[in-house]
TIMAR-415204 format. One line per field, with one value per residue (C-alpha): residue in three letters; chain; y, z, x. Coordinates in steps of 0.25 Angstrom, whole numbers. Layout:
N
residuo = [ALA/...]
cadena = [A/...]
py = [Y/...]
pz = [Z/...]
px = [X/...]
END
This chain:
316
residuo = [UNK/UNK/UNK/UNK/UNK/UNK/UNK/UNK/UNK/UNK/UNK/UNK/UNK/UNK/UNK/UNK/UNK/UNK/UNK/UNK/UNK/UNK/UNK/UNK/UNK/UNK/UNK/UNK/UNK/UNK/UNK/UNK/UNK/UNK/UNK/UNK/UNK/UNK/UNK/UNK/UNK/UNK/UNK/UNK/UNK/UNK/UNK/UNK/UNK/UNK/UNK/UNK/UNK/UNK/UNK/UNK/UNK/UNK/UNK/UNK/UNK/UNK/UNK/UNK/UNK/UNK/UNK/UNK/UNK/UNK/UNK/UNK/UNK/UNK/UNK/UNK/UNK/UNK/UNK/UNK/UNK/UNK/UNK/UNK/UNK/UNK/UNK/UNK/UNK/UNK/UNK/UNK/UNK/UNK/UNK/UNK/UNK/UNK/UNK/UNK/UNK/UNK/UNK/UNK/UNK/UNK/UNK/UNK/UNK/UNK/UNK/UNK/UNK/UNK/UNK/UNK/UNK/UNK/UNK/UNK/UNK/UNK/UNK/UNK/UNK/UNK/UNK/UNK/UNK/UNK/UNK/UNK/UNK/UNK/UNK/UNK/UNK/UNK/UNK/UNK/UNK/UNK/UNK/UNK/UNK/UNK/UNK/UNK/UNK/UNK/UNK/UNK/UNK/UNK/UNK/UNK/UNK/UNK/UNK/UNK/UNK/UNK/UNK/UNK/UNK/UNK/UNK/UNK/UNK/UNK/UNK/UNK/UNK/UNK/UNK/UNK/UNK/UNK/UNK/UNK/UNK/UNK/UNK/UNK/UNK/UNK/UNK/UNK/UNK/UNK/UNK/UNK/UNK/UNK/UNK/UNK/UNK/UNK/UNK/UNK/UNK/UNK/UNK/UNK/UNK/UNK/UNK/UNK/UNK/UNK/UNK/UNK/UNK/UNK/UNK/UNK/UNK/UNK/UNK/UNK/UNK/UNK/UNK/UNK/UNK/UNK/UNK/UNK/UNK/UNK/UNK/UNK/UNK/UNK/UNK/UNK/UNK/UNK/UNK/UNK/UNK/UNK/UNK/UNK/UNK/UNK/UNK/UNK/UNK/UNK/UNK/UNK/UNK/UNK/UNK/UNK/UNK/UNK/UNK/UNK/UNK/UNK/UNK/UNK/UNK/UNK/UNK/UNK/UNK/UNK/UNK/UNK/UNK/UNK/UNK/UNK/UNK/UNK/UNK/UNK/UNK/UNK/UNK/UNK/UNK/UNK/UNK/UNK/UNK/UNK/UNK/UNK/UNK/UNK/UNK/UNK/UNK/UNK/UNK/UNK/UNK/UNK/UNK/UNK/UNK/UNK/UNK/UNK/UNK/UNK/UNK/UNK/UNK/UNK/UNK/UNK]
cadena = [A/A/A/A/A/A/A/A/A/A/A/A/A/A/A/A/A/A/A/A/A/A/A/A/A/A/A/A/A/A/A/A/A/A/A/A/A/A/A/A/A/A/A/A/A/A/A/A/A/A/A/A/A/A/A/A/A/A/A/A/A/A/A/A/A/A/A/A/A/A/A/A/A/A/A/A/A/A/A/A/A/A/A/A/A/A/A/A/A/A/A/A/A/A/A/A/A/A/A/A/A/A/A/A/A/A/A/A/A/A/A/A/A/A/A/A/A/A/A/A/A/A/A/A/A/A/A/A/A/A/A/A/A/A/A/A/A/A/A/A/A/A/A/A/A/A/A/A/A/A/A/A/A/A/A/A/A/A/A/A/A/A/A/A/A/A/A/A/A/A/A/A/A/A/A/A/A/A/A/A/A/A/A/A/A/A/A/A/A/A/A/A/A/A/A/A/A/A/A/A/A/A/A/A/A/A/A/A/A/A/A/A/A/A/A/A/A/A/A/A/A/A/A/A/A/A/A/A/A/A/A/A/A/A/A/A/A/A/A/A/A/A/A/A/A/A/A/A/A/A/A/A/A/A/A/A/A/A/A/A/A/A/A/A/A/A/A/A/A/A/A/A/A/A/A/A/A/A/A/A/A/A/A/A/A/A/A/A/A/A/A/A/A/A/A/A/A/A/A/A/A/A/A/A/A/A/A/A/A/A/A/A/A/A/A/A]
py = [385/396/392/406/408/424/433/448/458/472/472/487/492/506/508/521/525/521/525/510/505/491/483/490/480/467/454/440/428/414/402/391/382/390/399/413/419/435/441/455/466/470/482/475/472/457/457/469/458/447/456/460/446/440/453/460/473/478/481/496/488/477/463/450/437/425/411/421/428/444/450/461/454/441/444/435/423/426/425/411/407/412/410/422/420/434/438/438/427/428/421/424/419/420/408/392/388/381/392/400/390/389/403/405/393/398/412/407/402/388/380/377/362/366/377/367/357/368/373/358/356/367/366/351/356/365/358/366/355/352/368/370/373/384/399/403/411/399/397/399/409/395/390/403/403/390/393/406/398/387/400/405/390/390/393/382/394/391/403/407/420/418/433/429/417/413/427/424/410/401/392/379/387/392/380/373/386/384/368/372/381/373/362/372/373/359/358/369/380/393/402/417/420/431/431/436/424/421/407/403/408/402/389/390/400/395/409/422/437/449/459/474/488/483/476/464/461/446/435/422/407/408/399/411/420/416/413/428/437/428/425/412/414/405/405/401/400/398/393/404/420/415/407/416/427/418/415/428/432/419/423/439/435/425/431/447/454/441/438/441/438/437/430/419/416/421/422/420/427/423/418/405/397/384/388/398/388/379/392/394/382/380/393/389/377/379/387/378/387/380/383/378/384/384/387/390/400/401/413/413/421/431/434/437/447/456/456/460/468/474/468/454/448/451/466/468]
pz = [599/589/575/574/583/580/574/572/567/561/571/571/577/578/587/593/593/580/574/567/562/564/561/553/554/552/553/551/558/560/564/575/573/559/556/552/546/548/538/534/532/546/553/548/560/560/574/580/576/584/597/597/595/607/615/618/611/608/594/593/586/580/587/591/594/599/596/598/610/609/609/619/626/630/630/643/637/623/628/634/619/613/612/604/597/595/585/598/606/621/629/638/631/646/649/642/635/646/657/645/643/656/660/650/653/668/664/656/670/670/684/683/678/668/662/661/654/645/642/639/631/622/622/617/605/600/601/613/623/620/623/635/645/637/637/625/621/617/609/593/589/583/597/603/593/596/611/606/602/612/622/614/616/631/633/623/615/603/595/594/589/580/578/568/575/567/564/562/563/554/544/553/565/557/551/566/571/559/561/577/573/562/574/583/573/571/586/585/587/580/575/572/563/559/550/540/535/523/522/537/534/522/530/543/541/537/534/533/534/528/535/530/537/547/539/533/518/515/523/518/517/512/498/497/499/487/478/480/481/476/461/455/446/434/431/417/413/396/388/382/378/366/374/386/376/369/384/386/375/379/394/392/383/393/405/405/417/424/416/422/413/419/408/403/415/414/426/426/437/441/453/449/446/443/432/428/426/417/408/407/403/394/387/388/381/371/365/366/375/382/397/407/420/427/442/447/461/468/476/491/502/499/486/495/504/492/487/499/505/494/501/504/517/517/518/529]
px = [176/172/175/180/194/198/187/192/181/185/199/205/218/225/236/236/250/253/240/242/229/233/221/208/197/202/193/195/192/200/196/198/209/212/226/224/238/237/245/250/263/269/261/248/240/243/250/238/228/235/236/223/217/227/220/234/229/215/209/202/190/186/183/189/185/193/184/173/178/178/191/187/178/184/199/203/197/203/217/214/212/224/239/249/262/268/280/287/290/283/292/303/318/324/315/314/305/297/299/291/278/277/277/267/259/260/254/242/240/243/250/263/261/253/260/274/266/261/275/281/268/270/288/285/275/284/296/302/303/317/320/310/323/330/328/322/335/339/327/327/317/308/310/305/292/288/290/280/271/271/270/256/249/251/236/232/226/215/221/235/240/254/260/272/277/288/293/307/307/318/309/311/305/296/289/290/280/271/271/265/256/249/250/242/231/230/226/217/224/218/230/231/246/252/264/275/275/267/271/267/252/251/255/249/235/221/219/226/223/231/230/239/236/226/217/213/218/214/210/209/214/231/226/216/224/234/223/217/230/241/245/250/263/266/280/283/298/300/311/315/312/305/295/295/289/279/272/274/264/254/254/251/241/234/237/238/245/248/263/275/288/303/313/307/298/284/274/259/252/238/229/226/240/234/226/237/248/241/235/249/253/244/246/261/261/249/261/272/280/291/292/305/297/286/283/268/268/257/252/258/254/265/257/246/252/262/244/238/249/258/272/276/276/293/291/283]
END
């Protein structure tokens, strides 16, 4: 199998009636068995690139390749080799759990023995057995992603296509998707993510693009990332006004433009928060300055995206 699963090359998209310019030549690549979180703000493009890569629209330019098969080319054999899990979920609430995997084992054209082991297979991975005979109207909106999910891995697919799975998910539910997904790669699995939430890719992506307006912003591993666009914070908390101005006059001094101040807590802003907190320190107690606070913050990917983006992840 190619080392490379998804390789995208200049990738653009306009919708006509819209005039949208959804995608102006993006490029990236992921590889087999790797996690690729694809972030950016609502109306970004994230969701054009999945739909194009699972073949259900076309790009205007630009090329594809699935483990080295073209996009245009080869798009029956593509879709033998990968699995989607929209924002939605793709099954039908009036039917149970099992009626659903095996409908949809039956249409990726198994017999009927095969598709009912396939459907208790996948209820029994993800803790669905117990539920295989109810409808999903009585299904909790976890049970439902995880039946999503299940739904997407019918055809034993070497890449799978995650579109905000656990969009509106309670934190339980939540971390029970994350601890199947990272169980798929382990097995081999190579996965495509796109997500609102900055905390799952920083958990579950080897790497992660942003992507704002159509094209590519950043592109790199999430500790990368951090070190390149976010900021450590120093948070230095003094006995008293009298010592909060004396740091104040050492800090400036040592470290111009990067000093915030807020009653007697002063902030540090800098790129490397290792080296910064001891600078401090040592500036801080070569003086004799008493403090009664100190908190180190490292950058996260929410630093990240207010950089690259202007907003935080919360406003889109």
């Amino acid at each position: 199998m190619n080392e490379i699963a998804i390789e995208v090359n200049d990738l653009s998209k306009t919708y006509p009636k819209s005039k949208v310019k959804a995608l102006d030549g993006v490029s990236f690549q992921v590889k087999t068995g790797k996690v690729l979180g694809l972030l950016g703000p609502n109306g970004a493009g994230k969701t054009t690139i999945v739909r194009i890569l699972t073949t259900i629209i076309k790009q205007d330019s630009g090329s594809a390749k699935i483990f080295g098969l073209d996009l245009a080319s080869r798009t029956h054999a593509i879709k033998q080799l990968i699995g989607l899990a929209g924002q939605y979920a793709a099954v039908d609430e009036n039917l149970t759990g099992f009626e659903n995997l095996t409908m949809i084992s039956r249409l990726n054209h198994m017999n009927k023995v095969a598709a009912k082991s396939k459907a208790l297979e996948l209820l029994e991975k993800f803790d669905l057995i117990a539920a295989k005979d109810r409808t999903l109207k009585t299904y909790s909106g976890g049970m439902r992603r995880r039946l999503d999910l299940a739904a997407s891995l019918v055809n034993n697919p070497a890449i799978l296509f995650l579109d905000e799975p656990t969009t509106g998910l309670d934190p339980q539910s939540r971390l029970m998707l994350w601890d199947s997904i990272q169980n798929l790669v382990k097995s081999g699995t190579t996965v495509l993510l796109t997500t609102q939430y900055l905390e799952e890719a920083d958990r579950l992506a080897d790497t992660i693009i942003v992507i704002d307006h159509g094209r590519l912003i950043a592109n790199g591993t999430p500790t990368d990332l951090k070190k390149r666009f976010g900021s450590s914070v120093i948070s230095i908390t003094l006995r008293n006004a009298e010592a909060t101005d004396s740091a104040t006059r050492l800090l400036s001094a040592n470290f111009p433009n990067k000093l915030l101040s807020e009653d007697n807590t002063l902030k540090v802003i800098s790129q490397d928060g290792p080296k910064l907190t001891l600078d401090v320190l040592r500036i801080i107690d070569a003086n004799n300055i008493e403090i009664v606070g100190l908190n180190v913050s490292e950058p996260s990917l929410d630093d990240v995206f207010l950089t690259l983006t202007g907003q935080t992840i919360q406003e889109n």
